[in-house]
TORVEXDREN-304080 format. One record per residue (C-alpha): x, y, z. Coordinates in Angstrom, 3 decimals, decimal comma. Each point is the difference from the previous one (the first is absolute). Layout:
<rs>
(r (X; Y; Z))
...
</rs>
This chain:
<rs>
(r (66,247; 18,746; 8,363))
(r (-3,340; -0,763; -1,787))
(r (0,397; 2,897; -2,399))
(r (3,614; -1,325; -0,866))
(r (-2,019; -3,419; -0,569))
(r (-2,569; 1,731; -2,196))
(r (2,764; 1,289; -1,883))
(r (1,781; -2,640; -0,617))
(r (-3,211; -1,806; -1,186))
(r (-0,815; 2,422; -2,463))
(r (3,435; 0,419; -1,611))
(r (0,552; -3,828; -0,269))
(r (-3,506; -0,288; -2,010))
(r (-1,857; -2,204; 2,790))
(r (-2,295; 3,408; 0,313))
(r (-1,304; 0,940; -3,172))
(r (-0,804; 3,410; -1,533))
(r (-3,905; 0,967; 1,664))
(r (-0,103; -2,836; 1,797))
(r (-1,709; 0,573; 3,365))
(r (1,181; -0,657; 3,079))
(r (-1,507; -1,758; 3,185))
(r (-2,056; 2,414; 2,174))
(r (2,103; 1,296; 3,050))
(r (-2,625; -2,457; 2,690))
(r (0,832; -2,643; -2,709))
(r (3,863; 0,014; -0,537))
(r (0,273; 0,785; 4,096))
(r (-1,656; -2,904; 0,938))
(r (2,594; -1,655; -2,475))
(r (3,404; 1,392; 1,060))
(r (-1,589; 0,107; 4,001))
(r (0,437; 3,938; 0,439))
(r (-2,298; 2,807; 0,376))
(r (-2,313; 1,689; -2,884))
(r (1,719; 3,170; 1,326))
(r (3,513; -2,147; -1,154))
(r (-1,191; -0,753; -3,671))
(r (-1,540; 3,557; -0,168))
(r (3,603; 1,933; 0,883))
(r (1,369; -2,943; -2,561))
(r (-1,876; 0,753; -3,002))
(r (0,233; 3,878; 0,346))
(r (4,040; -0,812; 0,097))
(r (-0,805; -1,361; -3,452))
(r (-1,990; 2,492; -1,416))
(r (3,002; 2,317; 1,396))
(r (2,228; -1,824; -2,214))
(r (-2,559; -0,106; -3,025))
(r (-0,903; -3,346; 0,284))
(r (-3,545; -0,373; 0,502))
(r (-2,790; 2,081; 0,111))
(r (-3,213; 0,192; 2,589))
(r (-3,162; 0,654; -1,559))
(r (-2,849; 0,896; 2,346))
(r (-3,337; -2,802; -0,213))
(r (2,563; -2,059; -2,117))
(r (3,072; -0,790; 1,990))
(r (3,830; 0,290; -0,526))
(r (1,795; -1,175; -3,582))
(r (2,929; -0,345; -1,719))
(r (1,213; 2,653; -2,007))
(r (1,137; -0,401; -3,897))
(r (3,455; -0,701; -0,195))
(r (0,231; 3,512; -1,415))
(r (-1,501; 2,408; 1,919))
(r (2,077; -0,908; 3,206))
(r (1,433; 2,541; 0,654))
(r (0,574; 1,715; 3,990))
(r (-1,835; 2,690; 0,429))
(r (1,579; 3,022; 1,068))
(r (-0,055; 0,998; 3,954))
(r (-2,190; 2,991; 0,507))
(r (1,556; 3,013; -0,910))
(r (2,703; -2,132; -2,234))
(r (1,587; 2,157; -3,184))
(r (0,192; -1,906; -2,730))
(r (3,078; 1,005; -3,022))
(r (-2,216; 1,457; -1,455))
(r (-1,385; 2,976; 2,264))
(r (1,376; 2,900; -0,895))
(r (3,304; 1,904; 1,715))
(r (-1,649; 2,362; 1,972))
(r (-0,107; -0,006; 3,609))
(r (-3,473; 0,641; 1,377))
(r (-0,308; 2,143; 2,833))
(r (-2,901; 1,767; -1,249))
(r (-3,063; -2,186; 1,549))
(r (0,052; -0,138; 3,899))
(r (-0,751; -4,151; 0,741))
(r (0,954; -2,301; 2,470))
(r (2,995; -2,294; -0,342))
(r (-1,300; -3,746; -1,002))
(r (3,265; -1,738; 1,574))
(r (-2,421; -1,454; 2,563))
(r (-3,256; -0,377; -2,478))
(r (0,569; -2,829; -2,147))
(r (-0,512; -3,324; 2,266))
(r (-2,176; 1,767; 1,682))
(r (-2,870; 0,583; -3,118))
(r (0,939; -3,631; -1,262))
(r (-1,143; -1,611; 2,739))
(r (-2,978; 2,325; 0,680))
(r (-1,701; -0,232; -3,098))
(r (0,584; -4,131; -0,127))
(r (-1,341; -0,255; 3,699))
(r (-3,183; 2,394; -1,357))
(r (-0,341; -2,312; -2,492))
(r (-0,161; -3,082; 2,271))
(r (-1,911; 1,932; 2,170))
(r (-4,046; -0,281; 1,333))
(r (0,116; 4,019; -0,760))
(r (0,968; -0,784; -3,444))
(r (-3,912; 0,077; -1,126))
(r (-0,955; 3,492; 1,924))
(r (2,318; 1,875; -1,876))
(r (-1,308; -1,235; -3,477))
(r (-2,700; 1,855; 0,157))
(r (-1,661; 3,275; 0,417))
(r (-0,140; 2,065; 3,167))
(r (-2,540; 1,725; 2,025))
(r (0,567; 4,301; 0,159))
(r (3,344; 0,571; 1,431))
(r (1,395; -3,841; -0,094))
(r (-0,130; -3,297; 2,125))
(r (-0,443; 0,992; 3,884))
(r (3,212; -2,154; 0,572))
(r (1,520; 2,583; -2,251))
(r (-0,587; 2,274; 1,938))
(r (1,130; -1,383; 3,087))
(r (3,317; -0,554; -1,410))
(r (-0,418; 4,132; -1,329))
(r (-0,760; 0,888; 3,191))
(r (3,060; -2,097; 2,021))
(r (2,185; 1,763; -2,457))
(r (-1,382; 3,794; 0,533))
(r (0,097; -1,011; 3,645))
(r (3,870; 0,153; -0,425))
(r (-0,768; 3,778; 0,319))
(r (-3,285; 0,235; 1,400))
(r (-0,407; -2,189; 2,655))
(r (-3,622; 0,470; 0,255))
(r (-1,181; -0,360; -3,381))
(r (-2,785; -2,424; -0,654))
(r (-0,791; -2,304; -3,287))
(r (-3,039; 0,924; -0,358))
(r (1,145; 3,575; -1,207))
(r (2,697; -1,519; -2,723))
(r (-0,673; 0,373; -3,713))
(r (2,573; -1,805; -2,390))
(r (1,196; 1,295; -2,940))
(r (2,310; -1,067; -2,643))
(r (3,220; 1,485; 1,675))
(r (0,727; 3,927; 0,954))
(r (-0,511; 1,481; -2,915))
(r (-3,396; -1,242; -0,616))
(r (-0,678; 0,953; 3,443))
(r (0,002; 3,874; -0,868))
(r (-1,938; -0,249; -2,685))
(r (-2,365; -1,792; 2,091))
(r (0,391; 2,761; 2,550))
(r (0,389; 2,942; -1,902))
(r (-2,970; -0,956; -2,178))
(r (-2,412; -0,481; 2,506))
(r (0,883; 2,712; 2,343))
(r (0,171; 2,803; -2,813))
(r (-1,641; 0,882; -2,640))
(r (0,977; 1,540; -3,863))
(r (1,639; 3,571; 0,676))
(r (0,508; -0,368; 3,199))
(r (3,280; 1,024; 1,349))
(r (2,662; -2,542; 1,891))
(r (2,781; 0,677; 2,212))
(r (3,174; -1,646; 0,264))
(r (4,124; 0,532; 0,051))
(r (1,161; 2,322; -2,117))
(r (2,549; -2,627; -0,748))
(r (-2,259; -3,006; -0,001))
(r (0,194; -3,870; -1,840))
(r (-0,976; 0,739; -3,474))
(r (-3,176; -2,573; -0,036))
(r (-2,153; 2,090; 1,909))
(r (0,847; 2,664; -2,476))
(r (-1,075; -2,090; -3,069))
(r (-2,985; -1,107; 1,871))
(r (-0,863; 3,450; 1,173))
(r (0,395; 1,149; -4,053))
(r (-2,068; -3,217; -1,025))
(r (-3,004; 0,751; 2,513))
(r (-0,118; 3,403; -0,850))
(r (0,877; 1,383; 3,529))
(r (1,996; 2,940; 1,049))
(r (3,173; -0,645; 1,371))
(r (1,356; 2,643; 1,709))
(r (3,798; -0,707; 1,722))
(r (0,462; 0,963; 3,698))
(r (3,577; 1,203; 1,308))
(r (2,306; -2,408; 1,588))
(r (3,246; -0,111; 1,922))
(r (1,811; -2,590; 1,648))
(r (-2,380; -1,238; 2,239))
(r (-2,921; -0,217; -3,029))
(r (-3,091; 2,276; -0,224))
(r (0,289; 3,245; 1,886))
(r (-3,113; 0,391; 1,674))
(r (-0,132; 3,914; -0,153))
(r (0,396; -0,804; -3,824))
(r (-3,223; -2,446; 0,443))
(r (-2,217; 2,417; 1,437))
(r (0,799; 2,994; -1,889))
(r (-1,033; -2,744; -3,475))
(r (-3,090; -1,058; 2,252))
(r (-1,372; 4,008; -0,235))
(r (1,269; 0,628; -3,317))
(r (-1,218; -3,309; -1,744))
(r (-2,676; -1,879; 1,823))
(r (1,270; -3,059; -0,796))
(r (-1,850; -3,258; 0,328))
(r (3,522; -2,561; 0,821))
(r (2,913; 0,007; 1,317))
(r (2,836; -2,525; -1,493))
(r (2,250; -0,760; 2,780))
(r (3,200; -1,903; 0,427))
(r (1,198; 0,293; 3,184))
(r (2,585; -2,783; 0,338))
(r (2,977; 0,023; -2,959))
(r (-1,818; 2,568; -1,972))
(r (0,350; -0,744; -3,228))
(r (2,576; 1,509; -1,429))
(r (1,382; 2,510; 2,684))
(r (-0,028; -2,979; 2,906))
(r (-1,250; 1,885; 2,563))
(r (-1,816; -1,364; 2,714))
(r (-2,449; 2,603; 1,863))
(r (0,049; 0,026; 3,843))
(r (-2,397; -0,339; 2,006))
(r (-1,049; 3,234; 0,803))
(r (-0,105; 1,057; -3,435))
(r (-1,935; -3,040; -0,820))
(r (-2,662; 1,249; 2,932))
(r (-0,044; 3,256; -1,011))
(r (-0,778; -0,710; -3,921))
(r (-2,696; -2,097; 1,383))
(r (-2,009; 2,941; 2,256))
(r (0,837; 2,102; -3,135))
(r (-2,021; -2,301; -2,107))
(r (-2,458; -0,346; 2,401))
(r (-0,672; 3,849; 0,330))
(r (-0,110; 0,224; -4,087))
(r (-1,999; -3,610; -0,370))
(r (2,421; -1,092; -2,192))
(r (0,300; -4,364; -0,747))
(r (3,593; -1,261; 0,263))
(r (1,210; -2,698; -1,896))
(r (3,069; -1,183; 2,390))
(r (2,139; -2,025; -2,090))
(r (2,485; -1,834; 2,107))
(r (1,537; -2,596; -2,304))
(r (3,303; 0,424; 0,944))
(r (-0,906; 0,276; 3,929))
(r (1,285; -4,164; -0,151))
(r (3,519; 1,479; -0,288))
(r (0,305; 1,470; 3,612))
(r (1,124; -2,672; 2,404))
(r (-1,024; 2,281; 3,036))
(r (-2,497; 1,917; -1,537))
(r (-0,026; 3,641; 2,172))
(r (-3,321; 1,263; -1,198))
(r (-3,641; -1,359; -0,535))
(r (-1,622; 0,770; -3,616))
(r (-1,304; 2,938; -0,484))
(r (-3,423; -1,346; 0,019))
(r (0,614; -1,376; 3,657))
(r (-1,165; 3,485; 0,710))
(r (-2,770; 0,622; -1,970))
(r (-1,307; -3,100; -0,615))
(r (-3,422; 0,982; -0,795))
(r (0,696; 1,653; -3,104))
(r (3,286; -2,259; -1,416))
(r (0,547; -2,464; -2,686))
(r (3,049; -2,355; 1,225))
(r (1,549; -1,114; -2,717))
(r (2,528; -3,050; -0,099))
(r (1,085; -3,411; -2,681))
(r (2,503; -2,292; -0,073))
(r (1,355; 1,113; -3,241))
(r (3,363; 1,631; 1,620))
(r (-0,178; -2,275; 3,084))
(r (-0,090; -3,334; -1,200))
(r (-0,488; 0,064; -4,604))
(r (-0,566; 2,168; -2,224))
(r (-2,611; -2,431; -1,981))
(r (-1,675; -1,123; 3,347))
(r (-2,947; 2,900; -1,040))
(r (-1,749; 0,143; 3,138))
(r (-0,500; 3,040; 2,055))
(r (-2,037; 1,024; 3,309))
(r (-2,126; 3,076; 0,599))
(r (-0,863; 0,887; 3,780))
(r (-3,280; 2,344; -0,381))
(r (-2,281; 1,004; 2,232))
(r (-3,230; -1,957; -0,254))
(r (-1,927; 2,929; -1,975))
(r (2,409; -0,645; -2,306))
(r (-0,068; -3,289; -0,943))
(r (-3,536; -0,499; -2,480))
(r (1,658; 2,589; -2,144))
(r (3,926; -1,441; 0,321))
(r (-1,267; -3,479; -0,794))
(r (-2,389; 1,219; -3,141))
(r (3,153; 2,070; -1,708))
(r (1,789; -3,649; 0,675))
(r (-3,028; -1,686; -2,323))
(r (-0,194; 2,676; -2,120))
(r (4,179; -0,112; -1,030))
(r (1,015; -3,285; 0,420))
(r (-3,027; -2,315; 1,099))
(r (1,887; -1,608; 2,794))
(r (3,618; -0,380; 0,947))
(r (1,344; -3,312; -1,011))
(r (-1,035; -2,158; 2,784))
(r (3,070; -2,406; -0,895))
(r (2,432; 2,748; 0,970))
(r (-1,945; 1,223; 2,866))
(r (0,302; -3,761; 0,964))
(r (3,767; -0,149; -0,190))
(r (-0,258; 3,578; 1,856))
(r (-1,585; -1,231; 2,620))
(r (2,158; -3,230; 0,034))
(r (3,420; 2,149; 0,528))
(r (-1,603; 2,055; 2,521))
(r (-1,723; -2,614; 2,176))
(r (2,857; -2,258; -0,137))
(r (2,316; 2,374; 1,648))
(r (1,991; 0,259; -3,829))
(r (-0,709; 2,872; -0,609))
(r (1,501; 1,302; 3,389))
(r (3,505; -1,737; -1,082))
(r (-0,364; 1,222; -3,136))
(r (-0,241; 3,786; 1,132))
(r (3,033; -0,378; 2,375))
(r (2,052; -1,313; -2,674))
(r (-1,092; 2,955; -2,443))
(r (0,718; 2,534; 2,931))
(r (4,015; -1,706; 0,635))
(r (0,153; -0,196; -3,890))
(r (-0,688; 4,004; -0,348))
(r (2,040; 0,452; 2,938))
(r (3,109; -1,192; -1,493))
(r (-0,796; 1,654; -3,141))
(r (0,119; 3,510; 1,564))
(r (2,774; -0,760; 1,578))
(r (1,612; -0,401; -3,939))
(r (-1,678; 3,468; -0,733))
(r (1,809; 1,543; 3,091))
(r (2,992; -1,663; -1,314))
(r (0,091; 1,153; -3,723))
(r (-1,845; 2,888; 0,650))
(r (0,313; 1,558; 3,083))
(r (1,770; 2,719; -0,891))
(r (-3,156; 1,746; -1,489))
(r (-3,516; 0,851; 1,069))
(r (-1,819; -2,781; 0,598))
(r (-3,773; -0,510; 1,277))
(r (0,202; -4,074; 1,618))
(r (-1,468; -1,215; 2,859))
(r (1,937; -2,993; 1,511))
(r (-2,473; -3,027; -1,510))
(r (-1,042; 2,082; -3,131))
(r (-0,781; -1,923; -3,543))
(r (1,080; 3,313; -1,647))
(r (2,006; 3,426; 0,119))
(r (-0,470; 3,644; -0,646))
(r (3,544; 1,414; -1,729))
(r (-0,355; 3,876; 0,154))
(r (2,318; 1,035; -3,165))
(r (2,530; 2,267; 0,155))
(r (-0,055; 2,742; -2,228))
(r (0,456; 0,219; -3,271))
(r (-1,544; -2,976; -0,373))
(r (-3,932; -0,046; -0,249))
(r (-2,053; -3,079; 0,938))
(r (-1,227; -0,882; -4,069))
(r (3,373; 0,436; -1,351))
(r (1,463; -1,895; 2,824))
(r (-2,576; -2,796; -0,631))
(r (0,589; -0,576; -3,551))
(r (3,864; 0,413; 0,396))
(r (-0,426; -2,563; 2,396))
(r (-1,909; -2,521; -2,344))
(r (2,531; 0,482; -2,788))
(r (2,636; -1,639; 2,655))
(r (-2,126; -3,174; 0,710))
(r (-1,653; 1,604; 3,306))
(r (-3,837; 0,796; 0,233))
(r (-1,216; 2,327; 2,544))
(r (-2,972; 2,627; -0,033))
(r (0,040; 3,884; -0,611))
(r (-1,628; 1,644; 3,003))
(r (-1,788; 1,912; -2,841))
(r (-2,182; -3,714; -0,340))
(r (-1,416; 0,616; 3,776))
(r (-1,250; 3,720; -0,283))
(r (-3,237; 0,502; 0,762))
(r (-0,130; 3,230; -1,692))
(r (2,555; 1,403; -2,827))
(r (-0,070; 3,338; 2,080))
(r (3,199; -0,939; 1,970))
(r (3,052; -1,957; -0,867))
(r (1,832; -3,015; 1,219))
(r (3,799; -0,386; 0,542))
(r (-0,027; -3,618; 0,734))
(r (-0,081; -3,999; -1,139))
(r (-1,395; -2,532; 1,565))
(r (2,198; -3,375; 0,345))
(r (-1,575; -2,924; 0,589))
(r (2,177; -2,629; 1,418))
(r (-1,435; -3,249; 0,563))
(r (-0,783; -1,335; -3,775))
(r (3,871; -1,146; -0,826))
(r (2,535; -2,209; 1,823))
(r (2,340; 2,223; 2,603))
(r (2,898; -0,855; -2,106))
(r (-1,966; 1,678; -3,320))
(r (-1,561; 2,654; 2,316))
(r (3,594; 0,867; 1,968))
(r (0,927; 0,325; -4,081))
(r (-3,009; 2,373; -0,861))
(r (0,741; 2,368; 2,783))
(r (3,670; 0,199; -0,909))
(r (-1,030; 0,749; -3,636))
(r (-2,328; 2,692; 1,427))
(r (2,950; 1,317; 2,071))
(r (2,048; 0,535; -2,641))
(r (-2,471; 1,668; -1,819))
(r (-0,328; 2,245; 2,750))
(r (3,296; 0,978; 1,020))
(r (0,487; 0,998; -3,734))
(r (0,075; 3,927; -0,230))
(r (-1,557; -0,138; -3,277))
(r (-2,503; -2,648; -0,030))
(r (-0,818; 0,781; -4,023))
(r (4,006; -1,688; -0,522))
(r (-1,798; -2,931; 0,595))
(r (-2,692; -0,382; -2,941))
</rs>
């Protein structure tokens, strides 16, 4: 094995400290293999912190001490701390790490290597958006590239949204329970949020109305598909009939489907399948693929777009075109596909551990969810529960974090499940158990 060989080399002295090594068309033509060979070879070695690559300069040998392995994606080092993290939903990385290696070196080696050093025209590279547009087509078959604005992931995305299609004091509707960065963003723009009832199957549409009369609201916030964090997914004649509702009231929705990936058979269009004249589809590959792959797709219709792709200058110039490059590398190459099925069979057998440790209480799953809604039993309330929690080595989030308003409590946590290993998780949820099954949780501080 040529990395064994390089090895070798270096530990025996023959390769010195800096010392550069042949290019890959150089040291191929050598040892009679493929570039493609040497490439996988040295990024073995840089693996085993060996050498380094160095982009316009080539590949070198590392000081004798700074080798040192990195750590596999995701990796705890001795020194994290104790707790248990099952605060932040994320996808597992078990399938990540040779998969971003050997992107970013072929990028590197690559002719696109050059585009994506520089800046971007309004609303990114058109083969950007072509690689947006295959993704959103996932869900809506017809959508075109043209009609794709990138963004630096999901978040971003509202603020792109919300700030171009709303202006200071105007009022926004969304899930009374709802994920708590569209309230900080809300609070930050100085917009209205106003939270709309919900029951198991999401926004009630009577409930949507009666806040269309009362509040004139400019937006909806939806999340149709694993709303976050009750995990309700809408049906679709709810999703048709919030639609006409919004319609009738000319209210903008913003449909946020980034957890839509998650349904194998997905049973329902979005939400803006049905009014798609006056929707924002919202989508990134933060929770599908990596959290620090930033890039995110909006689906507007083309009155839209000037205004989209001017909030985009205005906040962050551009998206990086290098990640929108590796972006649309894992999506064109038919990765990124792999990479969702192996997230959706990874939360699969992670509910199944929730249904195993905690089935015995109510639960809010669906059957390829990242997270899950606990509903407490009483006494316990959702903060106390929370921080009593925390104090055994287990994070989770008070319901009282995703309330829209402060006019109505929560009884619930959210559990995240995909951050730890299933032996640390299956752990977690038996600590949480316990905790629960005490009749006098307060024992426990």
């Amino acid at each position: 094995m040529i990395a064994d060989a390089l090895e070798q080399d270096i530990n025996s002295g023959r390769l010195q400290p800096d010392e550069r090594l042949p290019t890959l068309k150089d040291l191929a033509g050598t040892l009679k293999v493929t570039p493609g060979t040497i490439g996988r070879a040295y990024d073995e070695a840089a693996k085993r912190g060996l050498v380094i690559g160095e982009v316009g300069r080539g590949t070198f040998v590392l000081p004798a001490q700074t080798k040192a392995a990195p750590r596999a994606i995701g990796e705890r080092s001795p020194e994290d701390n104790a707790q248990i993290d099952l605060s932040i939903i994320k996808p597992s990385d078990a399938d990540i790490d040779g998969w971003l290696r050997q992107s970013i070196i072929e990028l590197a080696h690559s002719a696109d290597l050059g585009r994506v050093m520089d800046y971007t025209s309004d609303g990114g590279h058109a083969v950007h958006k072509q690689a947006g547009a295959r993704w959103v087509q996932r869900s809506l078959p017809d959508a075109t590239w043209q009609q794709i604005v990138l963004t630096s992931g999901a978040q971003h995305g509202l603020l792109v949204a919300i700030s171009s299609l709303s202006k200071t004091n105007d009022v926004i509707l969304c899930e009374e329970h709802c994920y708590p960065g569209i309230i900080s963003l809300a609070h930050s723009l100085d917009r209205r949020l106003q939270g709309v009832q919900i029951d198991e199957f999401g926004l009630l549409p009577e409930a949507f109305r009666a806040a269309c009369v009362e509040h004139r609201p400019a937006l909806l916030i939806c999340v149709t598909t694993h709303q976050n964090p009750t995990n309700s997914i809408m049906p679709p004649e709810r999703r048709e009939a919030i639609a006409q509702i919004a319609r009738e009231h000319d209210v903008f929705i913003i449909d946020d489907d980034i957890y839509g990936f998650l349904e194998v058979q997905p049973a329902s269009k979005p939400i803006s399948a049905y009014a798609p004249e006056r929707s924002i589809y919202l989508t990134s590959l933060s929770k599908s693929i990596l959290p620090a792959l930033r890039i995110g797709y909006l689906y507007a219709p083309p009155e839209t777009l000037s205004r989209l792709s001017s909030m985009v200058r205005s906040s962050v110039w551009m998206p990086s075109p290098m990640m929108a490059q590796l972006a649309s590398n894992v999506i064109c190459s038919g990765m990124g596909e792999r990479l969702v099925k192996a997230q959706q069979d990874e939360a699969a057998a992670r509910q199944r551990l929730v249904k195993e440790v905690l089935g015995s209480y109510r639960i809010c799953s669906q059957p390829n969810s990242f997270h899950v809604w606990l509903a407490l039993p009483e006494p316990s309330t959702c903060d106390e529960f929370a921080t009593l929690a925390r104090a055994h080595g287990v994070m989770v989030v008070s319901g009282s974090q995703f309330l829209a308003q402060r006019t109505i409590a929560s009884n619930g946590v959210r559990i995240a499940l995909m951050s730890p290993s299933r032996a640390e998780l299956k752990f977690a949820l038996t600590t949480l158990a316990s905790l629960l099954a005490s009749p006098e949780p307060r024992l426990f501080y």
